[in-house]
LOBA-624320 format. One record per residue: x, y negated, z negated of N, C-alpha, C in turn. Coordinates in steps of 0.1 Angstrom, whole numbers, padded with zeros to 4 digits, always signed. Each point is the difference from the previous one (the first is absolute). Example, Ala and Ser with C-alpha at 12.3 -4.5 7.8 and 13.67 -1.06 7.14 Angstrom:
<nodes>
+0132+0057-0078-0009-0012+0000+0009-0012+0000 -0004-0011+0007+0009-0011+0000-0008-0011-0008 
</nodes>
This chain:
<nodes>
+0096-0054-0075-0004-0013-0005+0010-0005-0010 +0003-0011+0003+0014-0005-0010-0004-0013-0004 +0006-0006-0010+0002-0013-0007-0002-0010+0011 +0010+0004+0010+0005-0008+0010-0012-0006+0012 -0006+0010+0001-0013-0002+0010-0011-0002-0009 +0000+0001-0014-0011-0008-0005+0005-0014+0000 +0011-0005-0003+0000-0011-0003-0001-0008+0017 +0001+0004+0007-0001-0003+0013-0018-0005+0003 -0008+0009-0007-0013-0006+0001-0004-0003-0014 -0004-0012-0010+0001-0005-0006+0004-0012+0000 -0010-0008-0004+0006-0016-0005+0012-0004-0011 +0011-0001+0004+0006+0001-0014+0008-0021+0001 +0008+0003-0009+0005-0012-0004+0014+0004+0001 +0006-0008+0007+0018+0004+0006+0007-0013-0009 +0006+0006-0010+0011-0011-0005+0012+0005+0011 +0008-0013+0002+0010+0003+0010+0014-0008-0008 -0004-0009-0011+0014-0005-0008+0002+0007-0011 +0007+0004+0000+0013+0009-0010-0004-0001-0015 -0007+0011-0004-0004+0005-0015+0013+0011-0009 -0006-0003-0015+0006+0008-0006-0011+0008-0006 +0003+0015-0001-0004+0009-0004-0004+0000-0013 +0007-0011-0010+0001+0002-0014-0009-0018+0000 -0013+0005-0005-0017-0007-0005+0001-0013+0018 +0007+0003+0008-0007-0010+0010-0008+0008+0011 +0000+0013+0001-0009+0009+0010-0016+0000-0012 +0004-0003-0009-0012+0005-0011-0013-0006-0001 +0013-0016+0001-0009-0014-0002-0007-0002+0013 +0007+0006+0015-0012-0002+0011-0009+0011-0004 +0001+0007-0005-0007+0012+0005-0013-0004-0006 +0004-0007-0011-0016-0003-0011-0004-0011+0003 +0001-0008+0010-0007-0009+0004-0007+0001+0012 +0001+0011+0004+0002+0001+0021-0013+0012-0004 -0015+0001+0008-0008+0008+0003+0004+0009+0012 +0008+0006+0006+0000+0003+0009+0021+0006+0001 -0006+0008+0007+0017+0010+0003+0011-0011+0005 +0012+0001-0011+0009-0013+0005+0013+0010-0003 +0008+0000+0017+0011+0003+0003+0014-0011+0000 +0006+0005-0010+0012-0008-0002+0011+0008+0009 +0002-0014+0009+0009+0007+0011+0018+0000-0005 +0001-0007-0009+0019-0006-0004+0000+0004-0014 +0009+0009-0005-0001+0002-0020+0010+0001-0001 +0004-0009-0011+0014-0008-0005+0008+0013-0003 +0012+0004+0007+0005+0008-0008-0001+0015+0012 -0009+0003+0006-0005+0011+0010-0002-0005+0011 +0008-0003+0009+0003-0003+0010-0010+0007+0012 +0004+0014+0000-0012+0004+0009-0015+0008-0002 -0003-0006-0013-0016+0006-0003-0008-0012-0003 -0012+0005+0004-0012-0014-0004-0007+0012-0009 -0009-0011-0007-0009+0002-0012-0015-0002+0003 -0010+0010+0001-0015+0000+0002-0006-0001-0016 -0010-0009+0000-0010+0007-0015-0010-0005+0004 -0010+0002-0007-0020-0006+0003+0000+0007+0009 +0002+0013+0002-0006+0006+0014-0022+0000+0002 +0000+0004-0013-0013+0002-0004-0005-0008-0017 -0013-0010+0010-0004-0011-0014-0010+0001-0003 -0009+0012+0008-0013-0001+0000-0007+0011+0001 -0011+0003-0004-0007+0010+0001-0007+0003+0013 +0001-0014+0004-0009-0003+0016+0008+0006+0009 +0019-0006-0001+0012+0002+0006+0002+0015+0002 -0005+0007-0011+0001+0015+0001-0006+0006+0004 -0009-0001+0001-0017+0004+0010+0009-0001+0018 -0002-0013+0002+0008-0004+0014+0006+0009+0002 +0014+0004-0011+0013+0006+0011-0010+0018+0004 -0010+0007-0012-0004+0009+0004-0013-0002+0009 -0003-0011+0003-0014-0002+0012-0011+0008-0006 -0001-0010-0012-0012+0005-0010-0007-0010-0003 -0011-0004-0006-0004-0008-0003+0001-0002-0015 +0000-0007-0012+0006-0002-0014-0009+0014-0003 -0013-0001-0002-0011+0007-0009+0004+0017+0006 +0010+0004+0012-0005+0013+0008+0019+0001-0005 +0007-0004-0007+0015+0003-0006+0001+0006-0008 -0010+0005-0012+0002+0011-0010-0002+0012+0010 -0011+0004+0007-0006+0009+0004+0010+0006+0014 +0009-0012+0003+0007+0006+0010+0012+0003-0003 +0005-0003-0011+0013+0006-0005-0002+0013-0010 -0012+0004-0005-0006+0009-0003-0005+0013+0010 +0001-0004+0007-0002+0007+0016+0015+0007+0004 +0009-0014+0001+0015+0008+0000+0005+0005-0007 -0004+0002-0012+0005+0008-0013-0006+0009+0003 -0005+0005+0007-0008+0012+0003+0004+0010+0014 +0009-0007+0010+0001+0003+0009+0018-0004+0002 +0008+0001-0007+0014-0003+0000+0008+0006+0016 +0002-0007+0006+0007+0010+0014+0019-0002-0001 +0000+0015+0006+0018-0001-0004+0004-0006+0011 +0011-0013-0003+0005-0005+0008+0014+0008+0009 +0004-0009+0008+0010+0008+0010+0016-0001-0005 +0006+0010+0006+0014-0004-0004+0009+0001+0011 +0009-0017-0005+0010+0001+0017+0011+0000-0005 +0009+0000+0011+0016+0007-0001+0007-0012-0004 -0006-0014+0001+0010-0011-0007-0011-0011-0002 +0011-0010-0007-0009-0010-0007+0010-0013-0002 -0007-0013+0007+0009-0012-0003+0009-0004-0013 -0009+0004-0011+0011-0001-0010+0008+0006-0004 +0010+0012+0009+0009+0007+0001+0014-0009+0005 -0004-0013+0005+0008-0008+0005+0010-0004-0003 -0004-0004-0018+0011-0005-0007+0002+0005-0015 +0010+0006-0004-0001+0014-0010+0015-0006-0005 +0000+0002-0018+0010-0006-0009-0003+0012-0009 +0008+0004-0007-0002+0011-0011+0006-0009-0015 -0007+0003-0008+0005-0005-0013+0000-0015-0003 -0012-0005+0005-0002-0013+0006+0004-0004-0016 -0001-0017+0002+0000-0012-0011-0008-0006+0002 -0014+0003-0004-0012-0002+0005-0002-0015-0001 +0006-0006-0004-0003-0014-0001+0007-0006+0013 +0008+0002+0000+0012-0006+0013-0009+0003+0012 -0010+0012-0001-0003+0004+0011-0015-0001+0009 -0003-0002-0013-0019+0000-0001+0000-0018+0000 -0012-0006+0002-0002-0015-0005-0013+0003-0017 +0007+0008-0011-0008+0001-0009-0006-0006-0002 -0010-0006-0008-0010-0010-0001-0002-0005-0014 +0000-0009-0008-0001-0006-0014-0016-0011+0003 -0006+0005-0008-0013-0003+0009-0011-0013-0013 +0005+0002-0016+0002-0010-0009+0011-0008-0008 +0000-0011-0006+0014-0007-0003+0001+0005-0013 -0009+0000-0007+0000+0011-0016+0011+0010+0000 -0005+0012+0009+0009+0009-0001+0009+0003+0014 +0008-0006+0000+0005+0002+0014+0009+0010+0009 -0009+0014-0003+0007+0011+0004-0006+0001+0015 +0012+0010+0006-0003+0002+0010-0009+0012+0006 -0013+0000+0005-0008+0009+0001-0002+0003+0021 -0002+0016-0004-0007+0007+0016-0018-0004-0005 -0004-0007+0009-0019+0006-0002-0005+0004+0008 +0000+0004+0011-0002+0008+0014+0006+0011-0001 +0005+0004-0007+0007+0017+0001-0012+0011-0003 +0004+0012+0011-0012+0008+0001+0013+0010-0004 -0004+0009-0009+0010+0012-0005-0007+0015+0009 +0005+0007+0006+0001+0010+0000+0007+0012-0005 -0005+0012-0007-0001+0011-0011-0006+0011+0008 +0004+0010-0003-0006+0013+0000-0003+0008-0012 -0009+0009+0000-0002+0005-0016+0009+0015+0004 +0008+0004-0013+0008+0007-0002-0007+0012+0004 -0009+0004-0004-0006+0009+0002-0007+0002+0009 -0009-0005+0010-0009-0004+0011+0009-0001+0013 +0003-0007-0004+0010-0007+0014-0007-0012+0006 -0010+0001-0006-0008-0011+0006+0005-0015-0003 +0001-0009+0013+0004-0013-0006-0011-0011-0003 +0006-0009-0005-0009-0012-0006+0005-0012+0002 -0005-0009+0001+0002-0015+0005-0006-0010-0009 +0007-0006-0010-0008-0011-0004+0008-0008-0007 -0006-0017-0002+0012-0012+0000-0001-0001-0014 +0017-0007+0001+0004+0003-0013+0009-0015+0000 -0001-0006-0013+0014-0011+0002+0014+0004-0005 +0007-0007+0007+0015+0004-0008+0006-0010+0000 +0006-0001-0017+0011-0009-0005+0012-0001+0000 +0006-0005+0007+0017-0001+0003+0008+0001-0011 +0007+0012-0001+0006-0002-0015+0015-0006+0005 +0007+0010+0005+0013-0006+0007+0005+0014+0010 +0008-0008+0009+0008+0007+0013-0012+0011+0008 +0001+0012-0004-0014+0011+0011-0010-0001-0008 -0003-0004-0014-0008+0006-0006-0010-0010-0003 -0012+0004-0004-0009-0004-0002-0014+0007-0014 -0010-0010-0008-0006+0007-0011-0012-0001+0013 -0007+0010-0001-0011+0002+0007-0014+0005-0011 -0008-0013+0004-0018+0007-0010-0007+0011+0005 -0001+0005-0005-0004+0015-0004-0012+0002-0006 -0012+0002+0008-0015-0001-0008+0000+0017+0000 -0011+0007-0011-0004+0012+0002-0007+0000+0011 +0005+0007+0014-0003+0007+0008+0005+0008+0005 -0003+0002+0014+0011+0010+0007+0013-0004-0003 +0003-0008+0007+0016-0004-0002+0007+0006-0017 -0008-0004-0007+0004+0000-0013+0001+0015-0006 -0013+0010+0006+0004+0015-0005+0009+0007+0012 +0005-0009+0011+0009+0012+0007+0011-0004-0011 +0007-0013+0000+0007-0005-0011+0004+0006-0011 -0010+0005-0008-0006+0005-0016+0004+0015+0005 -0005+0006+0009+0005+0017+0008+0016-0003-0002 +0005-0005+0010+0014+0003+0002+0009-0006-0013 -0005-0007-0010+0007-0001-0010+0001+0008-0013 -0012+0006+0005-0004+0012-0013+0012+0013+0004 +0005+0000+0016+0008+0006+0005+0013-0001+0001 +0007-0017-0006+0012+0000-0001+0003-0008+0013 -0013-0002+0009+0007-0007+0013-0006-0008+0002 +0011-0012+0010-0004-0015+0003-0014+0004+0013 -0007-0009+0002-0010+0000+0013+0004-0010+0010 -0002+0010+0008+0007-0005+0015-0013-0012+0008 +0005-0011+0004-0011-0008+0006+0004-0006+0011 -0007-0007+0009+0002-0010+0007-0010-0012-0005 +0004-0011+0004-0008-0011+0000+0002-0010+0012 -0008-0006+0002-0004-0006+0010-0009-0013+0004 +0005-0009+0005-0003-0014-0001-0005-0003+0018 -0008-0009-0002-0007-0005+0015-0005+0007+0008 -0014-0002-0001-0006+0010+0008-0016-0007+0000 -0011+0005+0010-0011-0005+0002-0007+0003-0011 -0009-0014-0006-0007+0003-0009-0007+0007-0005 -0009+0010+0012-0005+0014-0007+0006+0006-0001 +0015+0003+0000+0006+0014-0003+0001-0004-0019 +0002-0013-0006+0003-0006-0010-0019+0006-0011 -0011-0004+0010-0012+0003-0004-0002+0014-0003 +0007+0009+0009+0000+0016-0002+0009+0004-0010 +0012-0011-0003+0008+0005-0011-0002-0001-0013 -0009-0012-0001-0009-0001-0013-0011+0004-0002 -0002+0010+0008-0010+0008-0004-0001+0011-0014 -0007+0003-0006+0005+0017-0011-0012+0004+0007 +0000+0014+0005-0007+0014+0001+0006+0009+0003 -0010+0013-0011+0007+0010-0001+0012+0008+0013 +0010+0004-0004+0005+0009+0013-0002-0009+0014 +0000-0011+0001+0003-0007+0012+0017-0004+0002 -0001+0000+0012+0012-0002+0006-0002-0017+0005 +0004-0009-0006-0003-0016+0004+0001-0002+0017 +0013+0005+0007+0000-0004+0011-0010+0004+0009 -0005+0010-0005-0010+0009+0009-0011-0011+0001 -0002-0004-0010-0012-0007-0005+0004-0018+0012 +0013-0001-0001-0002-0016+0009+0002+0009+0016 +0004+0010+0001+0002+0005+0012-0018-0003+0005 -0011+0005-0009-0015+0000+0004-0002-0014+0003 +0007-0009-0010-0006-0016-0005+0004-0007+0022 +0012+0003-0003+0009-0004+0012-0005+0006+0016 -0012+0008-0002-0001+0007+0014+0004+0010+0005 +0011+0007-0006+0011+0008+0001+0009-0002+0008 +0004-0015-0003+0013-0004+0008+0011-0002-0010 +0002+0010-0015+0010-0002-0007+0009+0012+0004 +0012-0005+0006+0008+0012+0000+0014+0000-0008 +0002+0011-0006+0016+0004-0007+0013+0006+0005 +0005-0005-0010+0016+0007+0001+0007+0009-0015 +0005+0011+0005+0001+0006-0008+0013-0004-0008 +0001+0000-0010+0012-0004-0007+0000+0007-0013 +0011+0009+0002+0005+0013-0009-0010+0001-0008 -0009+0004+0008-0016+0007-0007-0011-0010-0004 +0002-0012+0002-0011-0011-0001-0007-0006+0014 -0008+0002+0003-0009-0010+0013-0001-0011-0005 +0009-0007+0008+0005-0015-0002-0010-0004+0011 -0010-0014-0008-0006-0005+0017+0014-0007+0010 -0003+0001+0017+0010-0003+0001-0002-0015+0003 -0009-0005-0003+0001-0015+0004+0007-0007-0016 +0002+0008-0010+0003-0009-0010+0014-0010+0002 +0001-0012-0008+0007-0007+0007+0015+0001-0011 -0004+0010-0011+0014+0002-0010-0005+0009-0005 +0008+0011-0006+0001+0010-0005+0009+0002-0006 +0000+0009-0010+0011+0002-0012-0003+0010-0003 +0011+0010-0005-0001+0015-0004+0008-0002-0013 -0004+0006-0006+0004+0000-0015-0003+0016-0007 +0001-0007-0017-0007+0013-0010-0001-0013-0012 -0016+0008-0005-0002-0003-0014+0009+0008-0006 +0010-0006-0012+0011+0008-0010-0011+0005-0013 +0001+0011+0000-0003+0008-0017-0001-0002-0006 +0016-0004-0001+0005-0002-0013+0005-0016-0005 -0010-0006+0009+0006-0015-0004-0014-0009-0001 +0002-0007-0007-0015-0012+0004+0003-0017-0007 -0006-0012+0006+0006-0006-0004-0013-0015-0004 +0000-0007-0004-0008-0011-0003-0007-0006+0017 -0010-0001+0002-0008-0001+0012-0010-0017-0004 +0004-0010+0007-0014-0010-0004+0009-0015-0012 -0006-0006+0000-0016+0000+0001-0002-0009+0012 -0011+0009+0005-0003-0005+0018-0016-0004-0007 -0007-0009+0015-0007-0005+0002-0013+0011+0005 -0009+0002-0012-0011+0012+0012-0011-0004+0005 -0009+0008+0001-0011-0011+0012-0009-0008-0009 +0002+0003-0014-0010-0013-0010+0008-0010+0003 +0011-0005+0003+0005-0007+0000+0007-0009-0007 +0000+0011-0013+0007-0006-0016+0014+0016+0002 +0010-0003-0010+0009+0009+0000+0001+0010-0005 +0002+0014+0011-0002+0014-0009+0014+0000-0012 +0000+0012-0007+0004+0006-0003+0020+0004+0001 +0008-0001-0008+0006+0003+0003-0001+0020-0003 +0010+0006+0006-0001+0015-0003+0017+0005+0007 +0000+0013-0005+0008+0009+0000-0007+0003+0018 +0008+0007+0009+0000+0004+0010+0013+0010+0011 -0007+0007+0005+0011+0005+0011+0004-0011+0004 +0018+0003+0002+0008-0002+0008+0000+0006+0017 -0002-0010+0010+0001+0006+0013+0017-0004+0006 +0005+0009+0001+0015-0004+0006-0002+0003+0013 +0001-0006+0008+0001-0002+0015+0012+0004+0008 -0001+0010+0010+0011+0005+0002+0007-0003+0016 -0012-0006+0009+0000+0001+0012-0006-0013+0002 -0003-0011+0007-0006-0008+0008-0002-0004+0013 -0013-0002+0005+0004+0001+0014-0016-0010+0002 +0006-0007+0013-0007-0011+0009+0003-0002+0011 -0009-0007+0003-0001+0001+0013+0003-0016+0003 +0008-0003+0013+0005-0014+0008-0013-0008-0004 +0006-0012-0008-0011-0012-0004-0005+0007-0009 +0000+0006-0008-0013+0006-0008-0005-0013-0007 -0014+0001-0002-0012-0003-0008+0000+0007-0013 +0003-0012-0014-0002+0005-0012-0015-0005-0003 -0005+0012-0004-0016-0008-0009+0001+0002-0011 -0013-0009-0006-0004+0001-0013-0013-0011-0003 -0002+0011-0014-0016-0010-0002+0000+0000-0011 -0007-0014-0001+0004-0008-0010-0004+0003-0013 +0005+0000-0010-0004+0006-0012-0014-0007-0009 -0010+0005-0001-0011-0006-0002-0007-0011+0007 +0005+0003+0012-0009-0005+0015-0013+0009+0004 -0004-0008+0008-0019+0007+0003+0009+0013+0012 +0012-0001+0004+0005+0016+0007+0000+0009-0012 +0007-0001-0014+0003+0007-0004-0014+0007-0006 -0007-0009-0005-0016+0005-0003-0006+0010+0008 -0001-0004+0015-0007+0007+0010+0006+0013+0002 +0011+0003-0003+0006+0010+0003+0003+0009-0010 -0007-0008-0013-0001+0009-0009-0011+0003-0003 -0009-0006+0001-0014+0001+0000-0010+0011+0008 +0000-0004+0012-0006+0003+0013-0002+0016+0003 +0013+0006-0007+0006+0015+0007-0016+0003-0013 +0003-0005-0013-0013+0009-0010-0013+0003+0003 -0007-0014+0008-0013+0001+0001-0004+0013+0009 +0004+0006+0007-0007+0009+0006-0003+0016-0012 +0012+0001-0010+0000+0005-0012-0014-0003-0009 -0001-0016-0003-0011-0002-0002-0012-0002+0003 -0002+0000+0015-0010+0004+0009-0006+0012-0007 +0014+0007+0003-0008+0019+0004-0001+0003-0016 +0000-0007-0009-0001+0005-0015-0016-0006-0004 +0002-0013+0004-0018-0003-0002-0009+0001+0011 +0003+0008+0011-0011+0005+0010-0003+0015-0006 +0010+0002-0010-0001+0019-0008-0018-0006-0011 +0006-0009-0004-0013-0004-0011-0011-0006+0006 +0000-0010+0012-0008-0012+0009+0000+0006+0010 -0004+0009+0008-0003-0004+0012+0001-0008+0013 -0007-0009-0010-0004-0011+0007+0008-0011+0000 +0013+0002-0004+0010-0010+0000+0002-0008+0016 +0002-0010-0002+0006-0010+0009+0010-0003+0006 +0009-0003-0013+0013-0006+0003+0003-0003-0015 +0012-0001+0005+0012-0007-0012+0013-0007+0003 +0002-0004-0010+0012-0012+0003+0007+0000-0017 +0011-0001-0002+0011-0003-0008+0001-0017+0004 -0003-0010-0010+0000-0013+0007+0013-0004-0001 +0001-0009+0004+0011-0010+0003+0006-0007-0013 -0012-0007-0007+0001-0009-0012+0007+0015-0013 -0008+0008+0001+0002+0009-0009+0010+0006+0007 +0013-0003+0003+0014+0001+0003+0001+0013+0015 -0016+0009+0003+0003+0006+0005-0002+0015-0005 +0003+0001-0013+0002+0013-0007-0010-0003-0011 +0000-0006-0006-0013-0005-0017-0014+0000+0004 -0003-0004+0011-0015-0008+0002-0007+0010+0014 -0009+0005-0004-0009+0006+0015-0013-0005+0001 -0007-0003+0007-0013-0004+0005-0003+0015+0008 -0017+0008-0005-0001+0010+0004-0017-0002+0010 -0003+0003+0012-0012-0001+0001-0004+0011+0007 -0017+0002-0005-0007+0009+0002-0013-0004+0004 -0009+0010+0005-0013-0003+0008-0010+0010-0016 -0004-0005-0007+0000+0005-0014-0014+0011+0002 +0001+0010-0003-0012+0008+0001-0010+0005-0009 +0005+0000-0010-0003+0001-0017+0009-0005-0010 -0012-0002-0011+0008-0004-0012+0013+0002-0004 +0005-0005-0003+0016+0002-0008+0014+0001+0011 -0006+0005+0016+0011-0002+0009+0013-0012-0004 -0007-0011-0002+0013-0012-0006+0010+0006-0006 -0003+0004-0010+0009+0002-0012+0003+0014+0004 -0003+0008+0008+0005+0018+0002+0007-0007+0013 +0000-0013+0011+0010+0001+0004+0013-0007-0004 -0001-0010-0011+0011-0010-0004+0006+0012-0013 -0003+0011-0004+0006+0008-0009+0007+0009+0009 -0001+0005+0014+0005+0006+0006+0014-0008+0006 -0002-0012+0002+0009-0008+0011+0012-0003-0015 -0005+0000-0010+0014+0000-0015+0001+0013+0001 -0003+0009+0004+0007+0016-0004+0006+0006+0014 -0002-0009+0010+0011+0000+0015+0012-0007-0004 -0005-0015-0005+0014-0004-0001+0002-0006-0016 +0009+0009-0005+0003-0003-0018+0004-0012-0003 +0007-0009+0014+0006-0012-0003-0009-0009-0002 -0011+0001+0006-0015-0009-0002-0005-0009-0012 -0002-0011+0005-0003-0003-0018-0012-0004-0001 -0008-0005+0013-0014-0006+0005-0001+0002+0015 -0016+0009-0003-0005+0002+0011-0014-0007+0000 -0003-0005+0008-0016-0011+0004-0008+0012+0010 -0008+0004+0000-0010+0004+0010-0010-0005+0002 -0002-0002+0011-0012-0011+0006-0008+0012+0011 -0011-0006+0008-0008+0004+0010+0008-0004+0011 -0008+0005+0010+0008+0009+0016-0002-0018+0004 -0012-0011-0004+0005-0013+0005+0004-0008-0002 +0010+0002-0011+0010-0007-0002+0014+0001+0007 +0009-0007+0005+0012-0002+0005+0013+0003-0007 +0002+0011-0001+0009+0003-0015+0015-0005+0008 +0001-0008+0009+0014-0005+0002+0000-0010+0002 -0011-0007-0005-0001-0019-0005-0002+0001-0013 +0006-0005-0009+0003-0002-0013-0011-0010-0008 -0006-0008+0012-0007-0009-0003-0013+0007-0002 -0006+0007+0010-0009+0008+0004-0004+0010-0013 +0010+0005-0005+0003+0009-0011-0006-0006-0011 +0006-0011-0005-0002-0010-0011-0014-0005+0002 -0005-0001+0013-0018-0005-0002-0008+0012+0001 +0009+0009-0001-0012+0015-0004+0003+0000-0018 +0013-0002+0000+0002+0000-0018-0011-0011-0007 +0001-0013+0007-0011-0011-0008-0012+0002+0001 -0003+0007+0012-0019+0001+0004-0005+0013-0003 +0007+0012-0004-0003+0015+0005+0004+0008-0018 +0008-0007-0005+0008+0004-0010+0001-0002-0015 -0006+0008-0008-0007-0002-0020+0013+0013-0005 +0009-0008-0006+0006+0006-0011-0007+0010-0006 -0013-0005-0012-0003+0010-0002-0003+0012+0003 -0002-0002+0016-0008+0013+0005+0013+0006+0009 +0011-0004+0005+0007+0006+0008+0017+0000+0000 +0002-0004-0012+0013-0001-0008+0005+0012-0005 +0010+0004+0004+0007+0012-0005+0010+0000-0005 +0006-0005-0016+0014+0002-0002+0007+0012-0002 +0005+0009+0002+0007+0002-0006+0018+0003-0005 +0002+0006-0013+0010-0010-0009+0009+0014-0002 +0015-0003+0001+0011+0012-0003+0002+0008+0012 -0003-0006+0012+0004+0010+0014+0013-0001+0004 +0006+0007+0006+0011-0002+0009-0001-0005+0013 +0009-0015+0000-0003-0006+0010+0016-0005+0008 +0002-0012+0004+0013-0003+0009+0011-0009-0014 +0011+0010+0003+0011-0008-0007+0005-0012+0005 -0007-0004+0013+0000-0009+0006-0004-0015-0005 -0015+0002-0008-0006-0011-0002+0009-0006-0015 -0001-0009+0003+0011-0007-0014-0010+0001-0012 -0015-0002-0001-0005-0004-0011-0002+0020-0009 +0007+0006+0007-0002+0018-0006+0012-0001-0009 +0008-0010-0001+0017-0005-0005+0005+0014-0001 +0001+0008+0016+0006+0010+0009+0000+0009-0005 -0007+0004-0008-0006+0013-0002-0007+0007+0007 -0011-0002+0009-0006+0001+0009-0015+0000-0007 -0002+0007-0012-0013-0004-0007-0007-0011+0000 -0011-0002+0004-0009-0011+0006-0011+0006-0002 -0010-0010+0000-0015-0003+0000-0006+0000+0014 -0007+0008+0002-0010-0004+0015-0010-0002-0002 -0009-0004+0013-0012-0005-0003-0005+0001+0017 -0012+0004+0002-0005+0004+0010-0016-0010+0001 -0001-0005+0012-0010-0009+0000-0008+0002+0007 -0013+0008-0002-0012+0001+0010-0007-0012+0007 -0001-0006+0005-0007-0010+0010-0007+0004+0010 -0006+0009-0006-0009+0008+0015-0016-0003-0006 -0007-0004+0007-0014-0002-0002-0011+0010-0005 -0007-0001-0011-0010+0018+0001-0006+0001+0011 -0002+0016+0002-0008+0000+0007-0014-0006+0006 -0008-0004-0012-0010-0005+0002-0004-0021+0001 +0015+0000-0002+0000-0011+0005-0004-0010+0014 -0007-0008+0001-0005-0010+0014+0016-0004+0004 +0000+0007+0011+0018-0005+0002-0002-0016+0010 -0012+0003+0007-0002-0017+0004+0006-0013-0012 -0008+0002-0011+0005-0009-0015+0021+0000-0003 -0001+0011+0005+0019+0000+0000+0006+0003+0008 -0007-0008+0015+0007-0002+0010+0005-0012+0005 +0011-0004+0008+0003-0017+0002-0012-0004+0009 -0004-0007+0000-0013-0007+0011+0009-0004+0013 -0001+0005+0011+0013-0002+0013-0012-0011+0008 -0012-0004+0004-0005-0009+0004-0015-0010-0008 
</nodes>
């Protein structure tokens, strides 16, 4: 399954007159609901440009033939069941190979605000092995153009970051590939974190088991990707990274980061450069979406009787969850909205409602908060937690205030009295 044959079935939006890379692929991208292929980029003669692959939660459901409310529970299912995909003897992007590229001359990099007008990757999926395991790992990362091969690349504590942290404690650079254009779930499997998973395994399940690889001096490259780059994180070097746009949609952070020096490049005839857009509802969903099944299986450990969950939209994706439950006894609310902040630390407000409420209408939500919902009785703050360096008002410390919102009815409540009247 490739980029190529998704975009074949999909409604998208074909720009066909001649863009620039630097804020005019940006400006369609943030106006356009829907996947818009720019076929001409000023400067890159033979690549076009995909972004908005995915705007929706509904859109997501679709590509896996789920329905919205049955998408935690099925990606929770493939986290459970990862199948190893296949490996073949060649791969289209073998086509066209440059060593020691000038990544600018070569790539159509992307400048995506007028503020800071650097050149950024946001579709790069890094692959890493851990030093010790051998085991590989897949997950997206952006990279800042510094000049000629090289690039600053963001670096969160995770895998990527302790194979990283291993081989530097050792004196040696980490060997990577990265990799650009590819079908949306393989991008959903890469932003996933669970333990000891292997990402591709995990879109090999999403995908059917129609993901197949190519081996490349010890990395399973998918082979439909539509660019690849082999490189190393350097040791001994790091350099100023940002400030980029993150999915709150105010500006992170500048930081110190690995240097990725690029050693190899390789594409395939026509390639397809993607990217998504920085604090767009793709970059939300993709950062969002991979947690909930995490926080599924953390407050079904306390609830039972959990429902569903959702990371909303408004709340960037990552801040805000709506939790529902079919309530059995006392206190369930609050034992499951204390569990769903100790799945995910980034959390800053969780709402838990009853099993009939619609926790993916926002509206729905808000007339269980007006009709269902007493501060004094179901308000939880609390104060000095560790939460997302993300949110601006923590002024990036990550220390923040939470607050957990029971909206579940007592038990002995006449639920006729706080139900909608439907005739």
């Amino acid at each position: 399954m490739s980029l190529r044959s998704f975009l074949k079935e999909v409604d998208l939006e074909l720009v066909t007159e001649e863009v620039s890379p630097d804020l005019q692929v940006a400006y369609y991208l943030r106006r356009a609901k829907k996947p818009v292929l720019f076929k001409k980029i000023r400067g890159y003669e033979h690549f076009s440009i995909v972004g908005n692959l995915v705007s929706s939660r509904r859109e997501l459901a679709a590509i896996l033939k789920v329905g919205e409310e049955g998408l935690v529970k099925h990606l929770a299912s493939a986290l459970s069941h990862p199948s190893k995909y296949k490996l073949v003897d060649e791969a289209p992007w073998l086509e066209v190979h440059t060593d020691k590229p000038d990544l600018a001359s070569k790539l159509p990099l992307t400048t995506f605000y007028k503020r800071y007008p650097k050149k950024y990757t946001s579709a790069t999926i890094v692959l890493a092995r851990d030093p010790d395991s051998g085991r590989q790992n897949a997950s997206i990362h952006r990279l800042m153009h510094l000049h000629g091969n090289r690039f600053s690349i963001r670096v969160v504590p995770r895998d990527l970051y302790a194979f990283y942290q291993k081989n530097r404690d050792r004196g040696l650079d980490t060997e990577v590939v990265v990799i650009c254009g590819l079908h949306p779930l393989v991008y959903l499997a890469a932003a996933t974190s669970h333990p000891g998973l292997d990402e591709l395994e995990l879109a090999n399940t999403l995908l059917n088991d129609k993901l197949e690889c190519y081996n490349l001096d010890g990395f399973n490259v998918p082979k439909e990707s539509e660019v690849v780059m082999k490189g190393r994180l350097l040791s001994s070097e790091e350099a100023d990274e940002g400030p980029f746009v993150d999915l709150t949609g105010t500006w992170d952070a500048v930081r110190k980061q690995p240097i990725l020096e690029v050693e190899d490049l390789y594409y395939r005839n026509e390639p397809i450069w993607q990217v998504i857009l920085p604090g767009g509802s793709e970059h939300r969903l993709l950062m969002g979406v991979p947690q909930e099944p995490r926080i599924f299986a953390f407050v079904q450990n306390a609830v039972p009787s959990v429902q569903g969950v959702v990371l909303t939209e408004g709340g960037c994706g990552w801040l805000h969850a709506v939790v529902s439950i079919k309530k059995r006894v006392e206190g369930d609310g609050k034992n499951a909205g204390l569990a769903a902040l100790a799945a995910h630390p980034s959390l800053k407000r969780v709402i838990v409602v009853d099993d009939d409420i619609n926790i993916y209408d926002p509206l729905d939500v808000e007339w269980a908060l007006a009709t269902r919902f007493q501060p004094d009785r179901g308000l939880v703050v609390i104060s000095g937690a560790r939460g997302s360096s993300l949110d601006p008002s923590s002024n990036k410390s990550g220390v923040t205030s939470k607050w957990l919102i029971d909206a579940t009815l007592p038990l002995d409540a006449d639920r006729a009295h706080f139900s909608k009247v439907q005739e």
